[in-house]
Backbone as CSV, one residue per row, in Angstrom:
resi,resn,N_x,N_y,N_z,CA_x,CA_y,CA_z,C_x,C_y,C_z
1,UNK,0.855,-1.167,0.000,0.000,0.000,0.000,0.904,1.234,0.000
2,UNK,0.514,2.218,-1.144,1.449,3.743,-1.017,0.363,4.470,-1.088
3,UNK,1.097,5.870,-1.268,-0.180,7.186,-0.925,-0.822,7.179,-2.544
4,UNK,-0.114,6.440,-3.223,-1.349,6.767,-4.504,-3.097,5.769,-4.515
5,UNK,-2.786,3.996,-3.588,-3.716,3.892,-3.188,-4.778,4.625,-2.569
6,UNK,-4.205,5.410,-1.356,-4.835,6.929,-0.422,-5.463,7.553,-1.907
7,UNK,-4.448,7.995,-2.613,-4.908,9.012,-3.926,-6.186,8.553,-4.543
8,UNK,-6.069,7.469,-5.034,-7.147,6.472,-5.904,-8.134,6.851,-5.105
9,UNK,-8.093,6.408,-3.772,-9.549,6.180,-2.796,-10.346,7.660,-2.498
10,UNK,-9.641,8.524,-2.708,-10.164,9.878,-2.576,-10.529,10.151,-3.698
11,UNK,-10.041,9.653,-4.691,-10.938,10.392,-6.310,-12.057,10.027,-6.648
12,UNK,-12.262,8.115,-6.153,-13.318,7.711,-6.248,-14.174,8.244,-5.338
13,UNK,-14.051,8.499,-3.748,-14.739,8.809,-2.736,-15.586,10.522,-3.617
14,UNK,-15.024,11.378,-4.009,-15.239,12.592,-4.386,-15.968,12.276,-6.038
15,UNK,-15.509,11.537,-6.783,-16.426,11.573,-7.969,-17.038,10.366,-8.017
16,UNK,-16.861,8.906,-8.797,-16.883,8.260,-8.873,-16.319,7.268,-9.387
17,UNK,-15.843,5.794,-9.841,-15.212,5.211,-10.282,-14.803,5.870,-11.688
18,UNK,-15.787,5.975,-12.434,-15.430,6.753,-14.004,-15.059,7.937,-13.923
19,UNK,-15.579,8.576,-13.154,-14.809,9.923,-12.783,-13.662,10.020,-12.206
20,UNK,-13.467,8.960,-11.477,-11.733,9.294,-10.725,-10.675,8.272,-12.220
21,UNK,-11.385,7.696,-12.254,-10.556,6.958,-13.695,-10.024,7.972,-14.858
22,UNK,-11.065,8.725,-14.755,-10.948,9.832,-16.067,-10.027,10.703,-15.462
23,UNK,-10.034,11.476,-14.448,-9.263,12.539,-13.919,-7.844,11.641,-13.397
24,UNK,-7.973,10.590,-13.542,-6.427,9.938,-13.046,-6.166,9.206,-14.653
25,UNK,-6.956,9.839,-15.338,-6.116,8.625,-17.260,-5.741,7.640,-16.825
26,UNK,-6.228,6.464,-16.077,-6.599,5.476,-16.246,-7.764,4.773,-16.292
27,UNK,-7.782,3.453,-17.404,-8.992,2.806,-17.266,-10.131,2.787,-15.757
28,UNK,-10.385,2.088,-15.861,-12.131,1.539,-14.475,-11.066,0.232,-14.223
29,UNK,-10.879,-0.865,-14.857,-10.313,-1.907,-14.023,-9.314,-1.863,-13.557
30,UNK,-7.987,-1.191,-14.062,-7.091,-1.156,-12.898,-7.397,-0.444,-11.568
31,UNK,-7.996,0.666,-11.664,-8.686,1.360,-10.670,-9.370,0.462,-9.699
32,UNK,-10.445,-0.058,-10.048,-10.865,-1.305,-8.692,-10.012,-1.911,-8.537
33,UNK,-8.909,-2.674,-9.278,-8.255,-3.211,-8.683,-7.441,-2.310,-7.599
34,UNK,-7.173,-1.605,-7.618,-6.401,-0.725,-6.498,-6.953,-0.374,-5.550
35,UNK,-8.113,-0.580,-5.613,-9.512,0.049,-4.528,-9.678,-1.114,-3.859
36,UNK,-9.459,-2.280,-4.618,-9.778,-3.531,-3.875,-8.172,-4.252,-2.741
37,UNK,-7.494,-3.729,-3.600,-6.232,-4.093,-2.726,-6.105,-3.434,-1.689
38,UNK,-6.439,-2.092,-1.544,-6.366,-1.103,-0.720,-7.580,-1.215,0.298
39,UNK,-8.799,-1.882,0.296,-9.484,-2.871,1.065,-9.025,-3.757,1.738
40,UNK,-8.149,-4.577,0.534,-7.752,-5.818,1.741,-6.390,-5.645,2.355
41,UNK,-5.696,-4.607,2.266,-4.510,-4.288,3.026,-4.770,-4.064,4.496
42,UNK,-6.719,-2.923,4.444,-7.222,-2.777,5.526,-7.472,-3.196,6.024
43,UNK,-8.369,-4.466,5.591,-9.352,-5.605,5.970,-11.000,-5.102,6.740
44,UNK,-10.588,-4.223,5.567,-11.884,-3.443,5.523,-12.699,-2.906,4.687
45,UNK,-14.206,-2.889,4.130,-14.422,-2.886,3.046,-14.765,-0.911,2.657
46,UNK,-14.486,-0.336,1.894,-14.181,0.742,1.848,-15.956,1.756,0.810
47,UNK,-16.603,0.994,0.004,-17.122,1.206,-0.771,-18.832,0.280,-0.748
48,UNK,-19.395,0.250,-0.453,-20.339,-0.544,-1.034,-21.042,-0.311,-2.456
49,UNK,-20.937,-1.332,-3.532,-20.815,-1.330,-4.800,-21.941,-1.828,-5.284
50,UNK,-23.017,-1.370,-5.850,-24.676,-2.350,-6.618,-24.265,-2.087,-7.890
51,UNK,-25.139,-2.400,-8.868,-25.346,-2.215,-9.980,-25.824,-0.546,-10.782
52,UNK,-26.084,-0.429,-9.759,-26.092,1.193,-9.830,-25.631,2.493,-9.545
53,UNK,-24.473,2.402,-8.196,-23.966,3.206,-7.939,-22.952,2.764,-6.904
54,UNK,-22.234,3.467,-6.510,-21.263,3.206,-5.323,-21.544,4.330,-3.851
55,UNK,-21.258,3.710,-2.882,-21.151,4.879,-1.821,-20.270,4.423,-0.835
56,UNK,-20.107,5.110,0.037,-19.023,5.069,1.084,-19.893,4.161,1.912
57,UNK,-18.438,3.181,2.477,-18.885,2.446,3.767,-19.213,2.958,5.175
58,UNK,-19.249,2.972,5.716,-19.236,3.502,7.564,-17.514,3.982,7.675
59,UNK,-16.910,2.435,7.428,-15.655,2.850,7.614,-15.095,3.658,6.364
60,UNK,-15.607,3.686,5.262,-15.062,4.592,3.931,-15.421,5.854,4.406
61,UNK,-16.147,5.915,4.847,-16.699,7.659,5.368,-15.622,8.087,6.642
62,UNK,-15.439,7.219,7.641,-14.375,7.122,8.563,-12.841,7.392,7.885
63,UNK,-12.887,6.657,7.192,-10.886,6.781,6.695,-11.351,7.669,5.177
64,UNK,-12.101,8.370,5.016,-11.677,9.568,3.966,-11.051,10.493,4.849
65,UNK,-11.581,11.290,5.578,-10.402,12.304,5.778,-9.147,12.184,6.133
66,UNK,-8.471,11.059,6.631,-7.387,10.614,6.826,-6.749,10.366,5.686
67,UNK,-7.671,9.665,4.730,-6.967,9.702,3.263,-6.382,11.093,2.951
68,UNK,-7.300,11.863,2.715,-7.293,13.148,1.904,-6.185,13.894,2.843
69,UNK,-5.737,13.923,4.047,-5.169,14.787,4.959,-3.673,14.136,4.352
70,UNK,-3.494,12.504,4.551,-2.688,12.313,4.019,-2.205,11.798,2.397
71,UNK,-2.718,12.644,1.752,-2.404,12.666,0.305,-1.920,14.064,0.149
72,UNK,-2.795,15.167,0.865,-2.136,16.290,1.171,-1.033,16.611,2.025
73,UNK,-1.095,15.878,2.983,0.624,15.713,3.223,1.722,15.481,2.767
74,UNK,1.777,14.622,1.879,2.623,13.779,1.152,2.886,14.950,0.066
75,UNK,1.928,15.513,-0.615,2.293,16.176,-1.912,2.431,17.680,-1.059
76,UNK,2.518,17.826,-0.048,2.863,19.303,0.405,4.608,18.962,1.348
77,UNK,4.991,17.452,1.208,6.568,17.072,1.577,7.111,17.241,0.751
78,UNK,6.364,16.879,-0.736,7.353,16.845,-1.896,7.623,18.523,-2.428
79,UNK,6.855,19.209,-2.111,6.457,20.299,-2.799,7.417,21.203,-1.906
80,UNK,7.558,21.070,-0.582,9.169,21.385,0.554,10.500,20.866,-0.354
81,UNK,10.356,19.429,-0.637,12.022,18.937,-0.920,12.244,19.580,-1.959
82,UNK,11.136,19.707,-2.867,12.035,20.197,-4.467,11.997,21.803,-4.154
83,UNK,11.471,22.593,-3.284,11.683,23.610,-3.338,13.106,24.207,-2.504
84,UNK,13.858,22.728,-1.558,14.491,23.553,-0.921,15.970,22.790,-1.974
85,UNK,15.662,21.882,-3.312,16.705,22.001,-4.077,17.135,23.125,-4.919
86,UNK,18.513,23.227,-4.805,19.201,24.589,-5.365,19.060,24.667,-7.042
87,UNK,18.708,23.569,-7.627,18.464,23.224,-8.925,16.992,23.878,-9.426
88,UNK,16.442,23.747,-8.347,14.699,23.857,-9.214,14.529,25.498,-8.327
89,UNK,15.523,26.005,-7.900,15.038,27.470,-7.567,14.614,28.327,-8.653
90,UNK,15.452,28.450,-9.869,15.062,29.255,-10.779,13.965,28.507,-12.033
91,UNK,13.692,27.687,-11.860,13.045,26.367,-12.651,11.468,26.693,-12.220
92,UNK,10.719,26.649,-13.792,9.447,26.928,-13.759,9.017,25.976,-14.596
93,UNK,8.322,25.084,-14.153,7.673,24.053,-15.047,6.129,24.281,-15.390
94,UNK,5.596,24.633,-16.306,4.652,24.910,-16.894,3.635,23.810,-18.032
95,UNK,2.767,23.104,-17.716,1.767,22.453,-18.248,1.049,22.954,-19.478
96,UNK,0.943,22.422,-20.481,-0.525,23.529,-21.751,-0.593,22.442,-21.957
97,UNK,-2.021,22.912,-23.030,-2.624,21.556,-23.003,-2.413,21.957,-25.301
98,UNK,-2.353,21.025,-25.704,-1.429,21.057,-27.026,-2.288,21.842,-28.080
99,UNK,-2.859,22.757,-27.770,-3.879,23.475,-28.356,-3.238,24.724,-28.088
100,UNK,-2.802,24.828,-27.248,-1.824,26.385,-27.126,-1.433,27.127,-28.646
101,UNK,-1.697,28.120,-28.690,-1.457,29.025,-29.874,-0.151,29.046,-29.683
102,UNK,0.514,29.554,-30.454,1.479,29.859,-30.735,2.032,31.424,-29.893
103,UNK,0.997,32.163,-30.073,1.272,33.493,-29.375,1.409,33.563,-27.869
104,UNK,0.318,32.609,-27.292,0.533,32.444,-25.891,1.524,31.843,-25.873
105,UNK,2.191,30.897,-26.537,3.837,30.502,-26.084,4.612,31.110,-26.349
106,UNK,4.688,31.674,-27.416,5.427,32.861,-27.284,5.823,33.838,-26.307
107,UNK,4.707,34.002,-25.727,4.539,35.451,-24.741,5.060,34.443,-23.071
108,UNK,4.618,33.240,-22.907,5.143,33.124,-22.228,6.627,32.932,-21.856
109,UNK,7.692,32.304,-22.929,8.456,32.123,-22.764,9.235,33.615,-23.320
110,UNK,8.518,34.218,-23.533,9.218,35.790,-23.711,9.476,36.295,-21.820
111,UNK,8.008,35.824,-21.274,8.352,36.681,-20.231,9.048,36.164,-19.193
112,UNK,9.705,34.806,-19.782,10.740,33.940,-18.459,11.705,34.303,-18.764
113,UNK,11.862,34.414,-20.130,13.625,35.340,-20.069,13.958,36.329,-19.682
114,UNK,12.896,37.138,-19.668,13.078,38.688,-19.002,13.169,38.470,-17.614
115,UNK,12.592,37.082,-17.064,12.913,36.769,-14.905,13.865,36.417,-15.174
116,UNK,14.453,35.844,-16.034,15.871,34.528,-16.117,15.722,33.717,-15.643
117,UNK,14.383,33.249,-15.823,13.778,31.781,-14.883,14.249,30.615,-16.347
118,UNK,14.622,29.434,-15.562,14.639,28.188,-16.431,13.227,27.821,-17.088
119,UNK,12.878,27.558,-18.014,11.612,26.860,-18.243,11.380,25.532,-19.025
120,UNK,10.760,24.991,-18.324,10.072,23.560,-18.687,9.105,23.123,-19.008
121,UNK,8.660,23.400,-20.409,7.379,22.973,-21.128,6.821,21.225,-21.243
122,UNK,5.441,21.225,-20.475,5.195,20.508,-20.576,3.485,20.190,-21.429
123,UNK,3.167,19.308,-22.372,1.999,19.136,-23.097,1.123,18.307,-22.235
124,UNK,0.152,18.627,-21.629,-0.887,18.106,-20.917,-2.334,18.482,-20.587
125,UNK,-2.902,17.233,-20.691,-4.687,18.006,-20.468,-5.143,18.322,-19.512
126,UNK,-6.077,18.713,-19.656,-6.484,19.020,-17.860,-6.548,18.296,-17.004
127,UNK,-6.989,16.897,-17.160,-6.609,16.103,-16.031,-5.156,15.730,-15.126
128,UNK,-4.384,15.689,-16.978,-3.269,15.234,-16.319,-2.131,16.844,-15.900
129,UNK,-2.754,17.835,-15.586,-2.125,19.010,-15.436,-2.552,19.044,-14.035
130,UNK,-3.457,18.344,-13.614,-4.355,18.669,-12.192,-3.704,17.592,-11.287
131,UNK,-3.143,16.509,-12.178,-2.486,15.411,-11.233,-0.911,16.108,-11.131
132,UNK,-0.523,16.420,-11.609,0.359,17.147,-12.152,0.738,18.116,-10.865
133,UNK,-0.278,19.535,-10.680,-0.396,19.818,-9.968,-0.360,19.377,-8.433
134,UNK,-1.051,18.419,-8.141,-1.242,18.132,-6.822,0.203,17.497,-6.284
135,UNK,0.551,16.874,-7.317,2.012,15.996,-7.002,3.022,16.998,-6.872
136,UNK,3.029,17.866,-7.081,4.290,19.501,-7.406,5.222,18.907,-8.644
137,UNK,4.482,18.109,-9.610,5.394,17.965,-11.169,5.233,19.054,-11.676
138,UNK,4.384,20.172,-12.022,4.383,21.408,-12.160,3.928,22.283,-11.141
139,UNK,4.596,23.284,-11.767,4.570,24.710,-10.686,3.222,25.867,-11.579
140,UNK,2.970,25.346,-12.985,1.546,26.223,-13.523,0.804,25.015,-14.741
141,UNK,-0.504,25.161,-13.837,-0.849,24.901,-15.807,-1.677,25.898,-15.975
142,UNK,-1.590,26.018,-17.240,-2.497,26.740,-18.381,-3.990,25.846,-19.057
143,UNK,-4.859,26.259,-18.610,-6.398,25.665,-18.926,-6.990,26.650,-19.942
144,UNK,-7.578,25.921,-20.159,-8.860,26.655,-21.309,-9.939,27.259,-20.819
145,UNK,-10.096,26.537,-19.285,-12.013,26.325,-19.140,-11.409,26.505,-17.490
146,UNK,-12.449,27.106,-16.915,-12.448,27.114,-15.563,-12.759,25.949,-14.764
147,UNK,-12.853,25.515,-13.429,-13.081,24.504,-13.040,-12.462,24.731,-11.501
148,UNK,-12.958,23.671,-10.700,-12.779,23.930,-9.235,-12.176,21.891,-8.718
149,UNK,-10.940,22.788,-7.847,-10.171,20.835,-7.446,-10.159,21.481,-6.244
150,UNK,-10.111,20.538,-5.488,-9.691,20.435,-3.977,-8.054,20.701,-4.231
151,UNK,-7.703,21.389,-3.307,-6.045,21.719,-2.757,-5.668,22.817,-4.089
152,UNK,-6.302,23.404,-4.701,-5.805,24.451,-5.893,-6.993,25.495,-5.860
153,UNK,-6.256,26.747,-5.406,-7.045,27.962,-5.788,-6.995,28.548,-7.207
154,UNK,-8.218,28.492,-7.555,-7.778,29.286,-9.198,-9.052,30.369,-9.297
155,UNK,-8.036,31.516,-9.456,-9.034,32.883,-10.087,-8.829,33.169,-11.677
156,UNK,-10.162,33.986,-11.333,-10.954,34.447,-12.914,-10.562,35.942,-12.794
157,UNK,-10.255,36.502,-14.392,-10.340,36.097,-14.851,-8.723,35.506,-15.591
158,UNK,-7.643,35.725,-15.064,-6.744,35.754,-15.184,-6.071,34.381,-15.186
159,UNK,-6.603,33.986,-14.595,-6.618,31.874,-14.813,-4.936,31.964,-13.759
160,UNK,-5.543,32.800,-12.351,-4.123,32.570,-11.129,-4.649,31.432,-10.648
161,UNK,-3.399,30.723,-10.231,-3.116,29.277,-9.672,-2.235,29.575,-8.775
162,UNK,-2.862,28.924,-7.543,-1.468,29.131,-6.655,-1.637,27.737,-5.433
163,UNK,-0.980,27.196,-4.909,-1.267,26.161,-4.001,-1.531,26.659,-3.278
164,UNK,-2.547,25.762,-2.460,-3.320,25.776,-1.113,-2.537,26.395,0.041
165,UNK,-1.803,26.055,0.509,-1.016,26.458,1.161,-0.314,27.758,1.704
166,UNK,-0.332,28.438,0.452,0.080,29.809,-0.015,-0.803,30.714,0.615
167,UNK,-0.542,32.335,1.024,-0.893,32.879,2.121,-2.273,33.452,1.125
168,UNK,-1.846,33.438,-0.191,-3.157,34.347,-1.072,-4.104,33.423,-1.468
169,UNK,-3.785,32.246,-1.051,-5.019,30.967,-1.627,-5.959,31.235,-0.446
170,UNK,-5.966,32.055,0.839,-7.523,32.013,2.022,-7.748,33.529,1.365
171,UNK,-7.949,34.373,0.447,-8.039,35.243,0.206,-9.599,35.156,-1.053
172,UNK,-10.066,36.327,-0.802,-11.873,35.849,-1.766,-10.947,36.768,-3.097
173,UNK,-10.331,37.534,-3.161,-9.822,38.268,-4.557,-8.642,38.301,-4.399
174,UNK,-7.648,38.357,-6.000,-5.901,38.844,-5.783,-6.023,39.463,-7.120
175,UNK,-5.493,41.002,-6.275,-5.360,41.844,-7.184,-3.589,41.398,-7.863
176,UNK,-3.676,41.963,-8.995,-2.016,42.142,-9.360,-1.011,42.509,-8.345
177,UNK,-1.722,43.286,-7.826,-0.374,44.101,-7.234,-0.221,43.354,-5.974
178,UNK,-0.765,42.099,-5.330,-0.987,41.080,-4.343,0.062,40.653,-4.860
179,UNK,0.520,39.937,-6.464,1.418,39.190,-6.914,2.336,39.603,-7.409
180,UNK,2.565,40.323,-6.791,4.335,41.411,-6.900,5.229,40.616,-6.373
181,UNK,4.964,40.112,-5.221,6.709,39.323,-4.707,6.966,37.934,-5.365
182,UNK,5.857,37.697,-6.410,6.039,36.328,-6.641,6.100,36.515,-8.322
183,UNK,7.270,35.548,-8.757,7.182,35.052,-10.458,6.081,35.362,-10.880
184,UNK,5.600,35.945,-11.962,4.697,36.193,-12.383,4.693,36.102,-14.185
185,UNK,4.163,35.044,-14.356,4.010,34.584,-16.132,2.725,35.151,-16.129
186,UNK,3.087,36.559,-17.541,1.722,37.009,-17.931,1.469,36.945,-19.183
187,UNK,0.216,36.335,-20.330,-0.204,36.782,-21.641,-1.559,36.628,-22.058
């Protein structure tokens, strides 16, 4: 058992089997299978499953927040180690999803040379920009479409992303001038 079992069990707990399958790009059967191993590691049944729907057990309702606390732990350790490497200080890894114009890449990688930030383009969809996210494999993605995840603040209309954690993510608005001390990719 690792924290991506934890991971699995919270996507299903929050959407559903096809829904956490889809937002994790993988199939439905490896997925139960991981749901089911992660049952019997417990020896506990996590889900009750009909032909029609799924819902939380007594104890699935019991060990979600422990899941979710520790999945957010885990990706807020990793998100410490790589930040306190001397390598990824100037390093900006950035997500689009392969529809990106040309001009918005442009403009972005215009405005990392002017920080002298490293940059690291990466092609990804929204799902896998959101897994992406939560894990600290990137530090931005770029979306098309608005949308709301657990552990990611994102404002309109400017499409700001910033982790949970961060002092401007308990905040109801961020003006520009809020995001003065921090890197700032604009186009």
């Amino acid at each position: 058992m690792d924290v991506r079992h934890f991971r699995y069990f919270v996507a299903v707990a929050e959407l559903s089997f096809a829904g956490a399958a889809r937002d994790l790009n993988m199939s439905q059967p490896p997925l139960s299978k991981r749901i089911a191993d992660l049952e019997g590691a417990l020896g506990v049944k996590l889900f009750d499953r009909t032909n029609k729907k799924v819902e939380l057990t007594t104890a699935g309702e019991a060990f979600l927040p422990q899941a979710r606390a520790a999945v957010q732990a885990f990706d807020a350790a990793l998100r410490v180690a790589r930040s306190l490497s001397p390598s990824q200080s100037r390093r900006i890894q950035i997500a689009l999803p392969s529809e990106t114009s040309r001009g918005v890449l442009s403009a972005i990688v215009s405005r990392l040379k002017q920080e002298q930030l490293e940059l690291h383009l990466i092609e990804a969809n929204t799902a896998e920009q959101l897994r992406l996210l939560a894990a600290g494999g990137i530090d931005v993605g770029v979306f098309r479409y608005p949308f709301k995840k657990q552990g990611l603040w994102v404002g309109q209309p400017l499409g700001v992303i910033i982790a949970a954690e961060r002092p401007l993510a308990t905040v109801d608005k961020v003006h520009l001038s809020d995001l003065s001390p921090y890197p700032l990719v604009q186009f």
